[in-house]
C-alpha positions in Angstrom: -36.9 13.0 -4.6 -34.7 15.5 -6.9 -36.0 16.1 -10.2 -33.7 18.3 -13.4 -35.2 19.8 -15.6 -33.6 20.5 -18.7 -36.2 22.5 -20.9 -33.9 22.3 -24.4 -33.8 18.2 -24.1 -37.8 18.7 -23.3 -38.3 20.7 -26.6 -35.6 18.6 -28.2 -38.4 15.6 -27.7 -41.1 17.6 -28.8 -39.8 17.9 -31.8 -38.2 15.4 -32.5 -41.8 13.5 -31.6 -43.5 15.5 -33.9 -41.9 15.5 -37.0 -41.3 11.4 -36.7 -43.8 8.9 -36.9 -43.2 6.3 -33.9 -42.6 3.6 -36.3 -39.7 5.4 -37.6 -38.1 5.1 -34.5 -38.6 1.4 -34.2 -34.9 0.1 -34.6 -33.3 -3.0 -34.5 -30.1 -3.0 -34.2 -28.1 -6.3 -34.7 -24.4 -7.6 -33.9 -23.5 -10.5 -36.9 -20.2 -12.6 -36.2 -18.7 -15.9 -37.7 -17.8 -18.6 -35.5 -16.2 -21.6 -36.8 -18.9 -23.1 -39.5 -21.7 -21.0 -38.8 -22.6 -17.5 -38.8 -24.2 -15.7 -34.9 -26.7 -12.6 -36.0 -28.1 -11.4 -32.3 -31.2 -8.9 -32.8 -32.5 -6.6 -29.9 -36.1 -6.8 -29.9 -37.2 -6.1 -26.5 -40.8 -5.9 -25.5 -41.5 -7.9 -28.4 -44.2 -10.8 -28.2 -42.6 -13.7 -29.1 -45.2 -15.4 -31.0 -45.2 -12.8 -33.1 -41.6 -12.8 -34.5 -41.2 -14.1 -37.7 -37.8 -14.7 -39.5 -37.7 -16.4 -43.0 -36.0 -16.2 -45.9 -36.6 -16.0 -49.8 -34.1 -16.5 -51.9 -31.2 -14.5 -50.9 -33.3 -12.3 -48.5 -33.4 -13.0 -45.0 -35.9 -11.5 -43.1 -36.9 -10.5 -39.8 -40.6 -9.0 -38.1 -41.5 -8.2 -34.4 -44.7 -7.0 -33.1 -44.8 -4.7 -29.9 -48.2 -3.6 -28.6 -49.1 -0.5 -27.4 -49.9 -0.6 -23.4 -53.4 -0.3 -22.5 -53.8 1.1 -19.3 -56.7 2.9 -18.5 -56.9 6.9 -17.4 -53.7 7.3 -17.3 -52.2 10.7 -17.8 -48.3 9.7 -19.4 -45.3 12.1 -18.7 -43.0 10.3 -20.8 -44.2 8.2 -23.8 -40.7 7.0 -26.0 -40.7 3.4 -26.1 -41.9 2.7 -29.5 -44.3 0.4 -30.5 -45.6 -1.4 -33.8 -44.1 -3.6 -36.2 -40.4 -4.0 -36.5 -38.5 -5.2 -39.7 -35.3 -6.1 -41.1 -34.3 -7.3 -44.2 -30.7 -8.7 -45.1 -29.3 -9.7 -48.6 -27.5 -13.3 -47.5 -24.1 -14.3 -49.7 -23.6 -17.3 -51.2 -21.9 -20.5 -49.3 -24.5 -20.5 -46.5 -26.8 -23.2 -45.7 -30.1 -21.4 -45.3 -32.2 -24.8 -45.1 -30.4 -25.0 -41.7 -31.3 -21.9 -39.7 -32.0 -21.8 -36.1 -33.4 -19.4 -34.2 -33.9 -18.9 -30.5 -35.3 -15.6 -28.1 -34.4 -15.3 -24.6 -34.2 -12.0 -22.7 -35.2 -9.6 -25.9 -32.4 -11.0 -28.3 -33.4 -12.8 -30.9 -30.3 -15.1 -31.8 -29.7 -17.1 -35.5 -27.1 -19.6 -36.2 -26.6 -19.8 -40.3 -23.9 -23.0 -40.7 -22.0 -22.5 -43.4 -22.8 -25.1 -46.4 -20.7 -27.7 -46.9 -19.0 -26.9 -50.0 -18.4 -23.8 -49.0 -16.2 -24.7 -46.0 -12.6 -24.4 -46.0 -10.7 -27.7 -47.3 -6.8 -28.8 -47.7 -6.1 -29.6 -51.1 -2.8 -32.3 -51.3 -0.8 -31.3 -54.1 1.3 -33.8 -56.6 4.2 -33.5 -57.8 5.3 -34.6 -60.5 9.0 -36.2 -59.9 6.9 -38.2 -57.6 4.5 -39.3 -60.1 7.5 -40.8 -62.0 9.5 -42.1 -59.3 6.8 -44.6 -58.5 5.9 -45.5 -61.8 9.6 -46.7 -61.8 9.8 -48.4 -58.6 6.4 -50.3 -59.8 8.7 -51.5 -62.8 11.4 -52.4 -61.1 9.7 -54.7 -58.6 7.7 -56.3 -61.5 
């Protein structure tokens, strides 16, 4: 087995290990798209414990927490230690025009995916316009046949 060593990225980790706290590094990055009616927001949260992911939302603020425990192994000695662990949180400010009554979420393979529907009166409509000439055209064609 070949190992490289590269002792700049090894003191690069040091540091950076040092002067950040491993919640700090707890991310959780996102991807939000609309399709059709309804807004798609996928979250990575891997290694999180699913029953301990909580999403709700208060007022405008949606809001999203994930729990990942620390391994327990016993006398172990670790090389490598970078996966973070403790609470994860996002917040988003949500617009107007969405029906947040109507949320669903689901997690499958360390993504968390909501689907926010867009609320009714928000959605897109076709307004049919009068005109007019048209308005008096068939008031006189109702005369006319009277």
């Amino acid at each position: 087995m070949a190992t490289r060593l590269d002792p700049f990225q090894e003191f690069d980790r040091l540091v950076a290990q040092a002067l950040t706290s491993e919640r700090a590094s707890a991310t959780m990055p996102m991807d939000l798209y609309r399709s059709g009616d309804h807004y798609v927001l996928h979250v990575d949260l891997p290694g999180a414990d699913p029953g301990t992911i909580d999403v709700n939302v208060d007022d405008r603020t949606l809001t999203i927490r994930a729990q990942r425990s620390a391994r327990t192994e016993q006398d172990v000695q670790w090389l490598a230690k970078e996966r973070p662990v403790g609470t994860y949180a996002r917040q988003l400010t949500v617009g107007r025009g969405l029906a947040l009554d109507a949320i669903s979420a689901t997690y499958a393979d360390g993504v968390l995916t909501l689907s926010i529907p867009v609320a009714e009166e928000a959605r897109p409509r076709r307004i049919e316009v009068q005109h007019a000439g048209d308005t008096a055209r068939i008031t006189s064609e109702a005369d006319a046949s009277v």
